[in-house]
C-alpha positions in Angstrom: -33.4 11.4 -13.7 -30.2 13.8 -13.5 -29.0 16.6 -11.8 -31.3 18.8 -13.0 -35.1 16.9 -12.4 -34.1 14.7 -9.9 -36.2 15.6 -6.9 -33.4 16.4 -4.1 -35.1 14.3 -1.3 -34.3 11.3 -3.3 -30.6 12.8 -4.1 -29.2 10.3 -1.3 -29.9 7.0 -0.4 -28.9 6.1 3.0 -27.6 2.5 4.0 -27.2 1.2 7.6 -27.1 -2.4 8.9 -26.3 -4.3 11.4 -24.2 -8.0 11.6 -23.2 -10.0 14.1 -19.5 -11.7 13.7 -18.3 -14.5 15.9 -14.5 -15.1 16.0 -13.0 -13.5 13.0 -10.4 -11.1 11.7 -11.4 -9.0 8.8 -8.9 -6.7 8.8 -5.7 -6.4 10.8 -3.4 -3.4 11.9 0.9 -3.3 10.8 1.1 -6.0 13.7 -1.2 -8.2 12.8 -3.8 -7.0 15.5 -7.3 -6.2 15.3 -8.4 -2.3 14.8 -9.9 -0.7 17.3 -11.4 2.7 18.2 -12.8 4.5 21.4 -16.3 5.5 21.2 -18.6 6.6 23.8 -15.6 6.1 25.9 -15.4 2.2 25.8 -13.3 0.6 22.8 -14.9 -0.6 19.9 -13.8 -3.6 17.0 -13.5 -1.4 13.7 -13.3 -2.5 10.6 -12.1 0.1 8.2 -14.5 1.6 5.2 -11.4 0.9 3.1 -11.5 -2.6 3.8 -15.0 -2.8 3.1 -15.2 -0.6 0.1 -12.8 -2.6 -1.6 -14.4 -5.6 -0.8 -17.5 -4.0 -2.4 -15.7 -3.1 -5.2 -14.8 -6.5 -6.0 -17.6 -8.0 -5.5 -19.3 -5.8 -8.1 -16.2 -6.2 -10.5 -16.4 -9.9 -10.3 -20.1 -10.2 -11.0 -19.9 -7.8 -13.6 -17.2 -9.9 -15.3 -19.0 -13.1 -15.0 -21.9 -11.5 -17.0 -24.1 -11.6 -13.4 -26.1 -9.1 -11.9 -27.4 -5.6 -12.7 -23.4 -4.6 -14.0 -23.3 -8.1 -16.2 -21.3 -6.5 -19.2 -20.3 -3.3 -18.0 -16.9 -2.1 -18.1 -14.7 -1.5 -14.5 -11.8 -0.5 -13.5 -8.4 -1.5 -12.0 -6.6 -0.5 -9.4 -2.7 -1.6 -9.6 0.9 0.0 -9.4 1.9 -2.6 -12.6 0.2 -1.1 -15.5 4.0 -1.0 -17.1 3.8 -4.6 -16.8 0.3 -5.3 -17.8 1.1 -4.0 -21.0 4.5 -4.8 -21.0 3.1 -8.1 -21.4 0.2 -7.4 -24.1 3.5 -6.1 -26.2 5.1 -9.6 -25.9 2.0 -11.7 -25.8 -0.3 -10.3 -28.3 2.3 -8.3 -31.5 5.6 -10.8 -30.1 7.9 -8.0 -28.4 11.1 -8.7 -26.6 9.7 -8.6 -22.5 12.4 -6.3 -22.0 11.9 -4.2 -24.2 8.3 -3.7 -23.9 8.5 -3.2 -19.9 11.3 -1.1 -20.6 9.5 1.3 -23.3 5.9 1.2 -21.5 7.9 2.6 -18.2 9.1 5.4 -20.2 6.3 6.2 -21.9 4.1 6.0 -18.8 6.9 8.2 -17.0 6.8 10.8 -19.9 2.9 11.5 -18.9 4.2 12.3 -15.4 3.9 8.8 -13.2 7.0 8.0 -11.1 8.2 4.9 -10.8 10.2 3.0 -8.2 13.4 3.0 -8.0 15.9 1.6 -10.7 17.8 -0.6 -8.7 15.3 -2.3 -6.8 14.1 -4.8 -9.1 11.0 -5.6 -7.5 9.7 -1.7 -7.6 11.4 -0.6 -10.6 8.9 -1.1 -13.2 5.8 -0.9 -10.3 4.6 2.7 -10.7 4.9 4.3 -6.9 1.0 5.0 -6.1 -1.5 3.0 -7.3 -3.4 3.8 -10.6 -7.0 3.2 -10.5 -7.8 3.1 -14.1 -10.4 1.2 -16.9 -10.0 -2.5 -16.8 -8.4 -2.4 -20.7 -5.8 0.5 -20.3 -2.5 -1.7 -20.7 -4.4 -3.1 -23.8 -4.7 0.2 -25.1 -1.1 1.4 -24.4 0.2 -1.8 -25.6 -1.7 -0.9 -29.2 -0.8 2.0 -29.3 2.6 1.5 -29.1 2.7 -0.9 -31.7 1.1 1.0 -33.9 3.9 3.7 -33.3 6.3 1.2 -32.6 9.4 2.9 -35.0 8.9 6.4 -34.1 8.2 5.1 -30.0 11.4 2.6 -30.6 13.2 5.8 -31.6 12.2 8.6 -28.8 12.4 5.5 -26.2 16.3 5.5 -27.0 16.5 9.1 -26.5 14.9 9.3 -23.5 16.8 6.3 -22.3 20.3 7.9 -23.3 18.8 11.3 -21.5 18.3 10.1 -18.4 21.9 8.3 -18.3 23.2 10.9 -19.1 21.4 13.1 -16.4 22.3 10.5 -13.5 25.7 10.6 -14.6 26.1 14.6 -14.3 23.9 14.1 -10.5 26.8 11.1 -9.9 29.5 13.6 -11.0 28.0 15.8 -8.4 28.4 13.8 -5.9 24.9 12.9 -5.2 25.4 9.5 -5.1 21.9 8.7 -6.8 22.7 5.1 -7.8 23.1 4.6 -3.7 19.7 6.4 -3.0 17.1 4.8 -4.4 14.2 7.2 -3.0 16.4 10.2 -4.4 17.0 8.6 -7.7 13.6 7.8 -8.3 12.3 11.1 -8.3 15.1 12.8 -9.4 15.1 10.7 -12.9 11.0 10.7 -13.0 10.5 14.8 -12.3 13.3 17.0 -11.4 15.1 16.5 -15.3 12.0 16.3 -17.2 12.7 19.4 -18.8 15.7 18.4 -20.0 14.2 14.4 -21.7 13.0 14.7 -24.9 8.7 15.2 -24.5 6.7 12.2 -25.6 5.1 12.6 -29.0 1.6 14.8 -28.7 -0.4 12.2 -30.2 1.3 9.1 -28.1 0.8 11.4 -24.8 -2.9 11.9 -25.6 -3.6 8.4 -26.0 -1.8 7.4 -22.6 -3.9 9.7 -21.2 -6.9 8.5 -23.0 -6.1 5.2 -21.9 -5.9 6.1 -18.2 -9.1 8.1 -18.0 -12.0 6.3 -16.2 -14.1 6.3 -19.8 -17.0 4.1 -19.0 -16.4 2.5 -15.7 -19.2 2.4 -13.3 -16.8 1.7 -10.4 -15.1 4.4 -11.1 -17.8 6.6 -10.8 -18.7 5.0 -8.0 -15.8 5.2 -6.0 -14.2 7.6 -7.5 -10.6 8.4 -7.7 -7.3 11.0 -6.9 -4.2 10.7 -9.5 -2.6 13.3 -8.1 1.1 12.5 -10.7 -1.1 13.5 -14.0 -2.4 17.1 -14.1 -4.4 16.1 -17.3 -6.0 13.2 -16.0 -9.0 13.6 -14.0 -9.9 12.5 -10.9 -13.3 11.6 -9.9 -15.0 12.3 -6.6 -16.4 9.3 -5.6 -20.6 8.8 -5.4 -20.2 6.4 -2.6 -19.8 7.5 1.1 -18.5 4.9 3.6 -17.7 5.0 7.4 -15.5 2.3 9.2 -18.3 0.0 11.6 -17.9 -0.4 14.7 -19.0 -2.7 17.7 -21.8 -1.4 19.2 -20.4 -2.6 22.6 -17.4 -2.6 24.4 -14.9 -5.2 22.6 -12.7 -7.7 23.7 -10.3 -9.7 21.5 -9.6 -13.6 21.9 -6.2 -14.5 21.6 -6.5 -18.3 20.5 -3.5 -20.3 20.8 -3.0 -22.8 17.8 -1.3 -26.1 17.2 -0.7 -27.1 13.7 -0.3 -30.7 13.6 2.8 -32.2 11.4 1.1 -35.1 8.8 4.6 -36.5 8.5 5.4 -36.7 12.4 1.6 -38.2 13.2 2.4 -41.2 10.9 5.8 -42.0 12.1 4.4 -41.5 15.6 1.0 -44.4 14.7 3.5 -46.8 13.2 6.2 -46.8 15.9 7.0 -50.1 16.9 8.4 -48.9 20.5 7.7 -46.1 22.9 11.2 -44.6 22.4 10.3 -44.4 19.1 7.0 -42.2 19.9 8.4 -40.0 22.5 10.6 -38.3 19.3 7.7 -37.9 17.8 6.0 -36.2 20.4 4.6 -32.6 20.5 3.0 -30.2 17.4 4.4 -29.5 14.6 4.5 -25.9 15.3 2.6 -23.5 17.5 1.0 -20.2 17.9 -1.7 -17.5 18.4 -3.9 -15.5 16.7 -6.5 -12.9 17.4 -10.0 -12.9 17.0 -13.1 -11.0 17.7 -16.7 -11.3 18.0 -19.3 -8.6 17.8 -22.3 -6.6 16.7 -21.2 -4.1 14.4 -23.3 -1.1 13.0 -22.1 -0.2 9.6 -22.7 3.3 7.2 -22.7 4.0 3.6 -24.2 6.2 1.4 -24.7 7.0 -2.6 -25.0 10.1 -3.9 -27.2 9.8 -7.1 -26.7 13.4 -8.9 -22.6 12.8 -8.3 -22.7 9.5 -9.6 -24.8 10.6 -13.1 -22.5 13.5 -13.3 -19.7 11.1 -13.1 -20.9 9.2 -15.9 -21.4 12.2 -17.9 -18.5 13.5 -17.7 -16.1 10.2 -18.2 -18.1 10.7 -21.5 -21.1 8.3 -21.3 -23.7 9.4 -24.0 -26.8 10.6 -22.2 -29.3 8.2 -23.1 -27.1 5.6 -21.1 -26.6 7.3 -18.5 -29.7 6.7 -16.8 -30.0 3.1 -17.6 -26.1 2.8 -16.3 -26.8 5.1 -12.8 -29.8 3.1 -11.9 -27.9 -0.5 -12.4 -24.9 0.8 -10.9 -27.3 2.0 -7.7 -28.8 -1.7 -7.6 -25.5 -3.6 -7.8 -23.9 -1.1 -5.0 -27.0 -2.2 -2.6 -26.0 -5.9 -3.5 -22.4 -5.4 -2.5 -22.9 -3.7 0.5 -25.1 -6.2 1.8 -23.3 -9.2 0.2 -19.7 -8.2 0.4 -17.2 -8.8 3.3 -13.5 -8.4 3.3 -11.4 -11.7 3.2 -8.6 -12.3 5.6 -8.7 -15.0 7.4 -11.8 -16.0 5.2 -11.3 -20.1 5.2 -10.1 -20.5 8.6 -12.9 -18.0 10.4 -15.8 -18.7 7.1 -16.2 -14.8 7.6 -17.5 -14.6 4.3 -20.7 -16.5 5.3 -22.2 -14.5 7.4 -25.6 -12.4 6.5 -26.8 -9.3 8.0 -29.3 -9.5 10.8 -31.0 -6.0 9.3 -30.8 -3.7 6.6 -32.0 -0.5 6.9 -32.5 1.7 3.3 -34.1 5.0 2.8 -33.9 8.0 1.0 -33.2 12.3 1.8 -32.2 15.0 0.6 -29.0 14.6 2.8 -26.9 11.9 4.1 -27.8 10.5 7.2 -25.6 8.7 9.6 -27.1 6.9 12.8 -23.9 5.7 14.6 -25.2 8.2 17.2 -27.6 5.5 18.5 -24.9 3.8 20.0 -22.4 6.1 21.6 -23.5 5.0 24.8 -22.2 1.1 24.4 -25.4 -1.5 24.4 -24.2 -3.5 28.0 -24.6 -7.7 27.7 -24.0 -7.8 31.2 -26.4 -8.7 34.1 -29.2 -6.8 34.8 -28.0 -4.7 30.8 -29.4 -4.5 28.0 -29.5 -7.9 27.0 -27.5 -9.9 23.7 -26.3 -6.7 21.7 -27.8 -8.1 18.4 -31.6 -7.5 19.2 -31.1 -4.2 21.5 -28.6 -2.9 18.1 -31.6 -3.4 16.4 -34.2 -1.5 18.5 -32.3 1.3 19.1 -31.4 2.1 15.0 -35.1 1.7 14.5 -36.2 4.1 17.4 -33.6 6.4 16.6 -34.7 6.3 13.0 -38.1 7.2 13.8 -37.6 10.1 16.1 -35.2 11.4 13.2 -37.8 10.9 10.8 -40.9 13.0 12.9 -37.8 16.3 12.3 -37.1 15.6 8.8 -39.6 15.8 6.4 -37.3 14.8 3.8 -36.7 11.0 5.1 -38.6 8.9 2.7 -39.0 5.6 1.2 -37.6 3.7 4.1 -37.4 0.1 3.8 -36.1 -2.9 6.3 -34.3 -6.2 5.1 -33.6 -8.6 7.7 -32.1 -12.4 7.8 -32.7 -13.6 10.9 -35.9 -14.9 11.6 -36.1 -13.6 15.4 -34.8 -10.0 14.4 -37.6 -10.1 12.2 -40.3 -10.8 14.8 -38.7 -7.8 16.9 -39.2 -5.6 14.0 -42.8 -6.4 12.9 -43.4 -5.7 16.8 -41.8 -2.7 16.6 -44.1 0.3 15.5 -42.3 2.4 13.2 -44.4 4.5 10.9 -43.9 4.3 7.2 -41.3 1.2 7.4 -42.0 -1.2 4.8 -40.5 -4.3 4.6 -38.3 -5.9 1.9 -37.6 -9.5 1.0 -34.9 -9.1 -1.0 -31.7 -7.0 -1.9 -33.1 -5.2 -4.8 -36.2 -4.0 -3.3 -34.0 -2.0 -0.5 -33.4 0.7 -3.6 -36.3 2.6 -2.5 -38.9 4.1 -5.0 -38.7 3.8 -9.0 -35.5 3.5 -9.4 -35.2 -0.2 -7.3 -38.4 -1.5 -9.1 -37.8 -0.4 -12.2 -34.3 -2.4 -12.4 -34.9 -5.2 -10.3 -38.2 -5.6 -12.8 -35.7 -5.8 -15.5 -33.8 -8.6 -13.6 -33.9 -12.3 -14.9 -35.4 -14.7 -11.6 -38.6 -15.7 -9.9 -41.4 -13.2 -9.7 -41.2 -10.9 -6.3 -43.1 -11.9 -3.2 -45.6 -8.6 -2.9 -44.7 -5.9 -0.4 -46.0 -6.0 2.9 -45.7 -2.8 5.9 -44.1 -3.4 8.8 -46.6 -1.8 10.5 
């Protein structure tokens, strides 16, 4: 199934769910605060898509790594600003380079292909490249080798280069620019501004950089996708997955819960104080504070887009008769993560982590299809409302689905997930034509492409299908 056979109604399988969250913090603003939007002119909870694709991401990455799920073996990616590092270190680890050296050489080689670094004089930036690099998983093993294979001829261009740019920051200082003093400046100045005038990188040493920072073969990468602005010559991928930030599908209100952290030391003085005088300086916490919390039904978006992501594979160089086989695991492990994944602040003291969708909602068109619609007027828990948000979320998505669905022939395939047992009474009562339900994560991939991989899958036999209605 690619670009080219793939029936278009099945070109974009549509995600939507709903959760409810008791007092957590999954993601938090520059002051610590939760986000927030105003929708429907009441403010909503929000936690970002970014949050939550990377969460996703990761969760895919991990399993992949621990030979699990449909990805078990498959190559991913890395997102990081310390790919001079990463194979600063392989240099000293693996072939016994000084670490100096070998941070000192990567930097310049990775510089050379066009990546800025921070700047000099701020140890803790200088070797950290300035955006982040999402790249395959075994690039800084690549660079490393490849320097070491080149290692006289690199030794001898790294002095050069090294010597150049002296001698360039020296004419700017002479100039009274004061670079050494402005680290921002600097740090552009040596990475772009005097490239023309620091001896090029070796052809064959800048082609493998660049072959060892192309996405190649990981799914995440075609899945996400990436921008590397810096490098020209290395692509960037637009990403197969569409995600929007959830929201609360009522009005939100944050708790601020005020914390006392008790002192272990303090305590036991305090239990074997043999008068009162000695207690009282024991008295009181050990230190004190709040934090913010919320609680909510959230409605949450995402969608892939099947043709981008085979074309993604195709064109990091995946031979074709992978491609499939790779597009329709990549499809089943990204279903898995979104229902399975949650960011993880505040993770162990708010077990955020734990909690399980109520519903799932999956289906297929030729188009993307986003329902947050069905709750820009806010679901009221108030006397004489709509009742707990949770169960009214969940009628409204489905009875907004299904008036969608009698305008658009192209809806197909839909299928319902849910994980709370009262939800899933509301839905079997609910009459929705052509809703079939699922029992587990892998049969939300509607049509073929679900069965076919999930059939594949090592575990018990699945429970037959049964409608909705």
């Amino acid at each position: 199934m690619d670009s080219s056979s793939q029936n278009s109604a099945q070109q974009f399988l549509s995600l939507h769910l709903l959760e409810t969250l008791v007092a957590v913090l999954p993601v938090r603003d520059e002051n610590g605060m939760p986000k927030s939007l105003v929708y429907g002119g009441v403010e909503r909870h929000m936690i970002t898509s970014q949050a939550r694709r990377r969460a996703e991401r990761i969760h895919a990455r991990n399993r992949a790594n621990r030979g699990q799920g449909a990805l078990a073996g498959q190559a991913t990616g890395v997102r990081t600003r310390e790919w001079a590092l990463l194979a600063g270190r392989r240099l000293e680890q693996a072939h016994g380079w000084d670490a100096e050296e070998a941070v000192r050489l990567t930097r310049s080689v990775l510089e050379a292909v066009g990546l800025k670094f921070g700047a000099p004089d701020k140890p803790s930036v200088a070797n950290r490249t300035k955006v982040l690099v999402f790249a395959h998983s075994d690039t800084d093993e690549r660079i490393a080798a490849h320097i070491e294979e080149n290692a006289e001829a690199l030794r001898e261009w790294g002095r050069a280069y090294a010597d150049a740019q002296a001698a360039a920051a020296k004419k700017r200082g002479a100039r009274g620019k004061k670079a050494a003093n402005e680290a921002e400046t600097a740090a552009e100045d040596t990475a772009a501004p005097v490239a023309d005038k620091l001896p090029a990188l070796p052809t064959a040493s800048k082609n493998a950089v660049l072959a060892a920072l192309a996405p190649r073969d990981a799914v995440d990468i075609a899945l996400y996708g990436r921008f590397l602005a810096e490098i020209a010559a290395s692509p960037n991928v637009d990403g197969a997955v569409q995600s929007s930030h959830a929201f609360t599908v009522h009005e939100s209100e944050q708790t601020e819960d005020f914390y006392a952290a008790a002192d272990d030391a303090k305590l036991d003085r305090k239990r074997d104080a043999v008068s009162f005088l000695d207690s009282a300086d024991d008295a009181g916490a050990g230190m004190t504070g709040y934090q913010s919390l919320i609680s909510g039904t959230f409605y949450r978006h995402s969608v892939l887009d099947r043709v981008q992501l085979r074309r993604n594979l195709r064109g990091a160089g995946m031979p074709a008769d992978q491609v499939e086989s790779t597009a329709c695991a990549a499809e089943l492990e990204f279903v898995n993560a979104f229902v399975e994944a949650f960011p993880e602040a505040k993770k162990n003291s708010t077990a955020s982590t734990g909690s399980l969708p109520a519903l799932v909602l999956a289906f297929e068109g030729e188009r993307p299809y986003n329902y947050a619609a069905a709750f820009q007027a806010a679901i009221d828990e108030g006397p004489g409302g709509d009742g707990p948000a949770g169960p009214a979320a969940v009628e409204r998505l489905l009875r907004h689905h299904a008036f969608v669905s009698e305008r658009r022939a192209d809806l197909r395939a839909a299928r319902v997930l849910t994980f709370d047992p009262l939800i899933d009474e509301l839905v079997r009562s609910t009459a929705v034509e052509g809703l079939t339900e699922a029992r587990t994560i892998p049969e939300l991939t509607p049509g073929t492409v679900g069965r076919a991989v999930s059939a594949s899958l090592p575990g018990p036999a699945k429970p037959a299908e049964s409608a909705v209605r």
